[in-house]
C-alpha positions as CSV (number, residue, x, y, z in Angstrom):
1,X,-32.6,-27.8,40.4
2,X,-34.6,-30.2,42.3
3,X,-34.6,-33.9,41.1
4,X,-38.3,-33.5,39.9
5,X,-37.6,-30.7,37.8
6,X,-36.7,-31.4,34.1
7,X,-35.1,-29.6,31.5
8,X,-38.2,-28.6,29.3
9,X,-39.7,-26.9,32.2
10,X,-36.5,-24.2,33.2
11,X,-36.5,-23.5,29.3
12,X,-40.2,-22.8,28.8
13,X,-40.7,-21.1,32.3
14,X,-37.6,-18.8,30.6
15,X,-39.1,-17.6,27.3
16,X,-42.5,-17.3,29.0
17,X,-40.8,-14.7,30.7
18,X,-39.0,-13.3,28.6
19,X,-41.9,-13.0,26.1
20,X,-43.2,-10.5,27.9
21,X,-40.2,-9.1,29.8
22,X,-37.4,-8.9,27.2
23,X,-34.9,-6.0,27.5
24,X,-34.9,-3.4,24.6
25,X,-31.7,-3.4,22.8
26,X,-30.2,-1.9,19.8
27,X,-29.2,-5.1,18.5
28,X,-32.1,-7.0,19.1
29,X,-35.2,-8.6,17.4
30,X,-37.9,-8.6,20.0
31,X,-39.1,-12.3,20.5
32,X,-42.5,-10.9,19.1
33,X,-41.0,-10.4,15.7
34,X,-38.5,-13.1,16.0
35,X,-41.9,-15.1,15.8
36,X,-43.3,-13.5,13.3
37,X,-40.0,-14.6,11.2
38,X,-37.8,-11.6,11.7
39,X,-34.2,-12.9,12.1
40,X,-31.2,-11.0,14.0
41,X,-28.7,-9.2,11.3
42,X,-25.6,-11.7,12.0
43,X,-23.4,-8.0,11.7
44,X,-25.4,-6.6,14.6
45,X,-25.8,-9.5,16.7
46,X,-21.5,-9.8,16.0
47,X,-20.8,-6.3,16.6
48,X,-22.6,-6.3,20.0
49,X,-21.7,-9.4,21.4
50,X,-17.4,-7.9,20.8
51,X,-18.7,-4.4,22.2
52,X,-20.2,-6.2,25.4
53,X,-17.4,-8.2,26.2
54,X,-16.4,-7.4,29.5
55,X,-18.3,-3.8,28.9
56,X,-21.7,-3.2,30.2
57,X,-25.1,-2.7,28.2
58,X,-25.4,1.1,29.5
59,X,-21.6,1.5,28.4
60,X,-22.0,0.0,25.0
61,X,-25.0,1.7,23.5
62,X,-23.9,4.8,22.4
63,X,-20.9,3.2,21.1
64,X,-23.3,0.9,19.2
65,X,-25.3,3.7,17.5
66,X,-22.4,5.5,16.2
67,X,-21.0,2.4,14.7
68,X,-24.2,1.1,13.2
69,X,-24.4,4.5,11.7
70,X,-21.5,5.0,10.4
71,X,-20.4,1.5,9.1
72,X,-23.9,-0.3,8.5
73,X,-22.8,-3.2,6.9
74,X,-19.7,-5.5,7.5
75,X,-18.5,-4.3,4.2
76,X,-18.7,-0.6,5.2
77,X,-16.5,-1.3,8.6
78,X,-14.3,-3.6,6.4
79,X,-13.6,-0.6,3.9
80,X,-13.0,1.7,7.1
81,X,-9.7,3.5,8.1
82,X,-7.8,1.6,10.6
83,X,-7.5,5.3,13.1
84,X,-11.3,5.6,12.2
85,X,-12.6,2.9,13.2
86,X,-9.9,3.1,16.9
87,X,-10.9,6.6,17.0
88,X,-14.8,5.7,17.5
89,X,-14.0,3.1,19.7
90,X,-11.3,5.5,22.1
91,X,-12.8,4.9,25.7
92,X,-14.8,1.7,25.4
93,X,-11.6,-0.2,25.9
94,X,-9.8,-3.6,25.5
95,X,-8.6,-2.4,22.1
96,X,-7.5,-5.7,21.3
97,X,-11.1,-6.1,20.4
98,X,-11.6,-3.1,18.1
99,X,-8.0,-4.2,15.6
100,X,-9.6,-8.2,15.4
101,X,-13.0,-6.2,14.9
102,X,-11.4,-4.6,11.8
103,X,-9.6,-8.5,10.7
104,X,-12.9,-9.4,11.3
105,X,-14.6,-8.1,9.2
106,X,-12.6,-7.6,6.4
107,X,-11.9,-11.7,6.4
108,X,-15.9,-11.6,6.2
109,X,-15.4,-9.4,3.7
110,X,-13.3,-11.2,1.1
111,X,-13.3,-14.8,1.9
112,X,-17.2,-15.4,2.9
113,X,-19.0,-13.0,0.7
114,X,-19.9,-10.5,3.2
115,X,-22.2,-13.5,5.4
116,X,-21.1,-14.7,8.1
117,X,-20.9,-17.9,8.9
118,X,-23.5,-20.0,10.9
119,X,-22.0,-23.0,12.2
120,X,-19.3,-22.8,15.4
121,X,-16.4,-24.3,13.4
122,X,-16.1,-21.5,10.6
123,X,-17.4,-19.2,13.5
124,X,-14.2,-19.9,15.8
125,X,-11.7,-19.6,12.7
126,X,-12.4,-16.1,12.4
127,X,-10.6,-13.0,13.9
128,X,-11.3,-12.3,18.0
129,X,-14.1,-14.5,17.5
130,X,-14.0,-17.3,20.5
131,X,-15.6,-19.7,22.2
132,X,-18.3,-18.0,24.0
133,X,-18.9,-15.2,21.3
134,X,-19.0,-18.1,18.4
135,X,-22.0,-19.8,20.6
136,X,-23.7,-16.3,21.1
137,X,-23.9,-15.7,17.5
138,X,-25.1,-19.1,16.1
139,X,-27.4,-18.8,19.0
140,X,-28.8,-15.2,19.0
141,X,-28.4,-15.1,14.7
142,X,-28.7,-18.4,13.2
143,X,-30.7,-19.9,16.1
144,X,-28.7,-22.8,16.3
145,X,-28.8,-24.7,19.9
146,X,-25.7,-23.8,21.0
147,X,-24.8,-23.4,25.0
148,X,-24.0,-19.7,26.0
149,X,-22.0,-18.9,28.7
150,X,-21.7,-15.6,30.0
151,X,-20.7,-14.0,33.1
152,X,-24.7,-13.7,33.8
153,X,-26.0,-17.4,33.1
154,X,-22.9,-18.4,34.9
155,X,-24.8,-16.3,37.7
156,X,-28.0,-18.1,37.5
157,X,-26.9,-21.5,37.2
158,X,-24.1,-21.2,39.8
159,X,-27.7,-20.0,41.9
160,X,-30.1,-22.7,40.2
161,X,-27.7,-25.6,41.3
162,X,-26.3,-23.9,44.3
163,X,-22.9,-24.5,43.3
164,X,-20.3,-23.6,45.9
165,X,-17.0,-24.5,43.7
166,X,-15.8,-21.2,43.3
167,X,-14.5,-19.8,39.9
168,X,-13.0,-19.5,37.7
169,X,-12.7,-23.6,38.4
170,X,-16.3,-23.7,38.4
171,X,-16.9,-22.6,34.6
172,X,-16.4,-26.5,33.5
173,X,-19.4,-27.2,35.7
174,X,-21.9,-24.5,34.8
175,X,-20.9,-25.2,31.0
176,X,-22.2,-28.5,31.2
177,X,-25.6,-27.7,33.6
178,X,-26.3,-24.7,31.2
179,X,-25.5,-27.4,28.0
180,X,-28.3,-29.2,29.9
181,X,-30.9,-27.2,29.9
182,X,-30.1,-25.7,26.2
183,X,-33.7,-26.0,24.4
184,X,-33.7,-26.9,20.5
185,X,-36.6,-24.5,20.4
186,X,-35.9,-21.4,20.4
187,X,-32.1,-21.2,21.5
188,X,-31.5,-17.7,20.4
189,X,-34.8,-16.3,22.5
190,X,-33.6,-18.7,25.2
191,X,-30.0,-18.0,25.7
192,X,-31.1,-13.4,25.9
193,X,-34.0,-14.8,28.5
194,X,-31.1,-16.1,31.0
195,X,-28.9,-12.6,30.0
196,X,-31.5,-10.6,30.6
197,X,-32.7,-12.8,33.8
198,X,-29.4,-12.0,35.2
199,X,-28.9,-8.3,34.1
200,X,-31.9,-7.5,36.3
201,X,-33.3,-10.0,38.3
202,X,-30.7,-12.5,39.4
203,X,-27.9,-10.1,40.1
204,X,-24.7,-10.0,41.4
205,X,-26.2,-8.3,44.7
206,X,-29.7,-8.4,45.9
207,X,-31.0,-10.7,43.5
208,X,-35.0,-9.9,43.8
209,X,-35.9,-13.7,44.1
210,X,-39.6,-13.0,44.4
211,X,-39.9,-12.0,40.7
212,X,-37.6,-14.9,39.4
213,X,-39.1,-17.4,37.6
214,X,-37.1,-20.3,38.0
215,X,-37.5,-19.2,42.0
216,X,-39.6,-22.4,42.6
217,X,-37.0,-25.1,41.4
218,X,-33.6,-22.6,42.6
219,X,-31.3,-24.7,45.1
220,X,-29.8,-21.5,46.2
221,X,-33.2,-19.9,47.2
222,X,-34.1,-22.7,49.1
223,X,-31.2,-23.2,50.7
224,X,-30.5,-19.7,51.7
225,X,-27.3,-19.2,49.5
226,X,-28.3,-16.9,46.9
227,X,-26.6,-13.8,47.9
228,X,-23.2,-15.7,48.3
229,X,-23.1,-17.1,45.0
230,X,-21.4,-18.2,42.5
231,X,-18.2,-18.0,44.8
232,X,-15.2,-16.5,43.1
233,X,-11.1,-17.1,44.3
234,X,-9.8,-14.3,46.0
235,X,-7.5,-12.4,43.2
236,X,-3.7,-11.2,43.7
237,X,-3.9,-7.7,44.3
238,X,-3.1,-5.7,41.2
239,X,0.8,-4.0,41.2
240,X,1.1,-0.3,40.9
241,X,3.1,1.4,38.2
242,X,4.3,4.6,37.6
243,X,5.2,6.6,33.9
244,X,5.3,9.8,32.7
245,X,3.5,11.4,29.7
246,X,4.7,14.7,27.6
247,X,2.1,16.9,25.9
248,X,3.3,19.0,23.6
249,X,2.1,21.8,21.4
250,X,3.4,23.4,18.5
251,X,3.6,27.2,18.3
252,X,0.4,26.9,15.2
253,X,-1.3,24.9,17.7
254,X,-0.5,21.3,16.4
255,X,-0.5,18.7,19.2
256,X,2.5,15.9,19.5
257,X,0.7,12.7,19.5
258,X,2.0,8.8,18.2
259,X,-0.2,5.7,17.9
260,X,0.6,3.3,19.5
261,X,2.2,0.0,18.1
262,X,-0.6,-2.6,17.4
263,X,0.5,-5.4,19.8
264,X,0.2,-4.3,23.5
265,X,-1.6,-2.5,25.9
266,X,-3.6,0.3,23.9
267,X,-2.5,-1.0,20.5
268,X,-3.7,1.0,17.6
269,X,-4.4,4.3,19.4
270,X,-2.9,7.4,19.5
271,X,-2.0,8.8,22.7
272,X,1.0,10.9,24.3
273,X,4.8,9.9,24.3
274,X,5.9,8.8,27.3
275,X,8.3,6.5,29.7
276,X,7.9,2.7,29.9
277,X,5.1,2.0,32.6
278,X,7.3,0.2,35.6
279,X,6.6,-0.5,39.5
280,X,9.8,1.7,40.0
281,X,10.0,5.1,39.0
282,X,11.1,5.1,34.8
283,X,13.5,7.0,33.0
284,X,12.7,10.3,32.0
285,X,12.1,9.6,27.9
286,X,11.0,13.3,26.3
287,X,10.1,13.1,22.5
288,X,11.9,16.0,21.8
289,X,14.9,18.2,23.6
290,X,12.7,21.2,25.2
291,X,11.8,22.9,28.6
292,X,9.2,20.6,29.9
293,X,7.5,21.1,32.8
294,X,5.9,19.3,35.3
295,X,2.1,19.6,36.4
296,X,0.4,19.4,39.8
297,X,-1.4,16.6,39.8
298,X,-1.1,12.9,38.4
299,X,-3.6,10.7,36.5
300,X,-4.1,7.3,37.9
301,X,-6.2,4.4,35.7
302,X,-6.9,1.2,36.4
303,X,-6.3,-2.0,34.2
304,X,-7.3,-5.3,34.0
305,X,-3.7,-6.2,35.6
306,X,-2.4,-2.9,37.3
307,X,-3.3,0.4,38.6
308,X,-1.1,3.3,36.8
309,X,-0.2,6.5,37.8
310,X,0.9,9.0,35.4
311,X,2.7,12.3,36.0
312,X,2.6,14.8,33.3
313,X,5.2,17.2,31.7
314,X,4.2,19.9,29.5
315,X,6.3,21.7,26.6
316,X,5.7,24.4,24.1
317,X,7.7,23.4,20.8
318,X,8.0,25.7,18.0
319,X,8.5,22.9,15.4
320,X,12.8,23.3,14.6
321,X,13.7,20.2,17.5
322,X,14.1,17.1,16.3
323,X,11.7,15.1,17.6
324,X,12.5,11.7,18.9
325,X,8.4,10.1,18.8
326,X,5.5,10.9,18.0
327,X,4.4,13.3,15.3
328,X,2.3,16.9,15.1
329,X,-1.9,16.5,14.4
330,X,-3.1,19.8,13.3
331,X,-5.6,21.2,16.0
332,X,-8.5,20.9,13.1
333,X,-8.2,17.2,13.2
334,X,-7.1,16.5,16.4
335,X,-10.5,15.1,18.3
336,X,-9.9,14.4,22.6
337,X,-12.9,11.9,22.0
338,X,-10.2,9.9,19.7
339,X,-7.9,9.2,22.8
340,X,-8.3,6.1,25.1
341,X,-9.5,7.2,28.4
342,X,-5.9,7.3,30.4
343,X,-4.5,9.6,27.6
344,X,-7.8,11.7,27.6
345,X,-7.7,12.0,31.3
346,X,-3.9,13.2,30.7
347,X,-5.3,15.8,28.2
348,X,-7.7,16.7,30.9
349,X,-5.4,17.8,33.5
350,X,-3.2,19.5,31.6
351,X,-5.0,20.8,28.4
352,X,-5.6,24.5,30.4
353,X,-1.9,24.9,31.5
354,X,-0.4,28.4,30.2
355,X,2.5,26.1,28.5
356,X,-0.7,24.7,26.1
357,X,-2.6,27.3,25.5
C-alpha cells in the first residue's frame, strides 16, 4: 500500500464491495442477513472450510450438499459409519481430512456439548483443525478478529504490497501485512471479501485490475507487477511410480475389494489389492492364486508428491482360493462412487473386460 493509505480504508473499501458483490455459497450467510443478526452455523462454516482445503469452490459443492443432507448436525456425522462417511467423500481427496473430520466431530460431540468452540486455543486442540482453519472459523462463525490466510489473500496482499519474496518464505510476511489490516468490525464479512476478491477478481492469471477495489492503493498495479505475483520457488519435479492393481470377481458377482489401513496415502478407503507403489517396477503381489490377466492400458494419477501409473490384472474367482487380501462386497452394495478416484479410474478401464463381466 502506499504510505498514505491506512488500514481502515483497505477494510471498508473491502466490505463495501463485498456488500454488494458477495459470492453465493452453500455455507454462507449473506452479509445482508449477517446484518440483520443472522450468524454462520459453526458445523457449516467447519465442514466447508476442511472440504475447501486445497479443493476448489466448484469441486466442493456437491460434496457439500450431500453431506449437509445426510449428516445435518455435528452429532449426525459424529454418529456416522466410519465407510459411510469415506464413501461420500471417495473423489474429493486428501482423505486425511475426511478420518480427522469424523475425530472431529465426534470430540465435539462428547467433550463440548455438540458447540464448537469459539476462541483459537480450544479451536487448534481439536482433530485436523489448524492454524489457518482455526482463524477461518472464529472469523467466518464467531466473528472474532482473527487474521485469515489463504492461498487467495496471500494473492492479494503479495499484489497490494508488491511483494517479490517468493513463497513459501513469503507466508511470514503476508501473515503479518494481512494481521494489519484485520478490521474489529466485521472480521468474518471481511476475511470472505478478500476470498472472494481473489477467487474472481485478483486471480492467479489475468487479474481484471480495473474492477478491483483496492486498485487505487495496489503497489503491484502501479508498478506493473501484478501478473508476476506473488512469486513462488521453483518445485522438485515429482518422481514417477509404478504398481499393479487386481480386480477380481466372484462367480455370484461379488467384487474383491479391502480398505485401506487408516494411516497413509488413501487411508480409510476401499480400493483394489495391489503391489507396493515404487519408482522401479514392484513385485507381482496377487490377493489370491488365480489366472490373472493383464489389460491394455494403464491408469496414471497424480499426487501431491508423485505421479503413478497403474497396470491392471484381471481374475475371475469362484470363491474356493484362499485369498491372501482383501475381502468379497456383494454387487448390491458395492457403489464405484465409494472408490477414491485412482481406484475408480482402475474400475473404469477394466470394469467391461470379458474376465469381469
Amino acid at each position: 500500500m502506499r504510505d498514505d493509505d491506512t488500514t481502515p480504508s483497505v477494510a471498508a473499501a473491502m466490505l463495501g464491495w463485498y456488500d454488494i458483490h458477495a459470492r453465493e455459497l452453500p455455507w454462507r450467510v449473506s452479509p445482508e442477513d449477517r446484518a440483520a443478526g443472522v450468524m454462520p452455523d459453526p458445523y457449516r462454516v467447519w465442514l466447508s472450510e476442511i472440504m475447501l482445503q486445497q479443493t476448489t469452490v466448484a469441486a466442493v459443492k456437491d460434496y457439500f450438499h450431500r453431506f449437509t443432507s445426510r449428516w445435518p448436525t455435528v452429532q449426525a456425522l459424529a454418529a456416522a459409519e466410519d465407510g459411510d462417511v469415506m464413501g461420500e467423500w471417495a473423489g474429493l481427496g486428501y482423505y486425511a481430512r475426511a478420518r480427522n473430520l469424523l475425530k472431529c466431530a465426534r470430540v465435539v460431540t462428547t467433550e463440548h456439548d455438540g458447540l464448537f468452540p469459539s476462541d483459537r486455543a480450544r479451536l487448534l486442540k481439536l482433530p485436523g483443525i489448524g492454524p489457518y482453519t482455526a482463524a477461518a472459523i472464529g472469523a467466518i462463525a464467531f466473528d472474532r478478529p482473527e487474521t485469515v490466510v489463504d492461498g487467495n489473500i496471500e494473492r492479494v496482499m503479495a499484489r497490494l504490497h508488491d511483494v517479490q519474496t517468493p513463497l513459501p518464505a513469503a507466508k511470514p510476511e503476508l501473515t503479518a501485512l494481512a494481521e494489519a489490516h484485520t478490521p474489529a468490525a466485521r472480521p468474518g464479512d471481511y476475511a470472505q471479501s478478500l476470498m472472494d476478491l481473489g477467487a474472481t477478481i485478483c486471480t492467479p492469471r489475468g487479474p481484471v485490475c480495473a474492477l478491483c477495489p483496492l486498485n487505487s492503493g495496489c503497489l503491484a498495479h502501479a508498478n506493473g507487477t501484478a501478473a508476476e505475483l506473488p512469486r513462488k520457488t521453483p518445485k522438485a519435479p515429482k518422481p514417477t511410480r509404478h504398481g499393479t492393481a487386481y480386480l477380481a470377481r466372484r462367480a455370484d458377482g461379488a467384487w474383491l475389494l479391502e480398505r485401506r489401513p487408516d494411516r497413509g496415502l488413501l487411508g480409510g478407503m476401499l480400493g483394489w489389492p495391489g503391489t507396493d507403489w515404487a519408482e522401479a517396477a514392484p513385485e507381482p503381489a496377487p490377493p489370491a492364486n488365480a489366472d490373472w490377466q493383464p489389460i491394455a492400458g494403464e491408469v496414471r494419477h497424480t499426487f501431491t508428491h508423485f505421479h503413478l501409473i497403474l497396470r491392471i490384472e484381471v481374475a475371475r474367482l469362484d470363491g474356493s482360493e484362499p485369498v491372501t487380501r482383501g475381502e468379497y462386497l456383494p454387487p448390491d452394495t458395492f457403489r464405484p462412487s465409494d472408490l477414491p478416484t485412482v481406484m475408480r479410474k482402475a474400475f473404469d478401464l477394466a470394469r467391461h473386460h470379458p474376465v469381469l463381466g
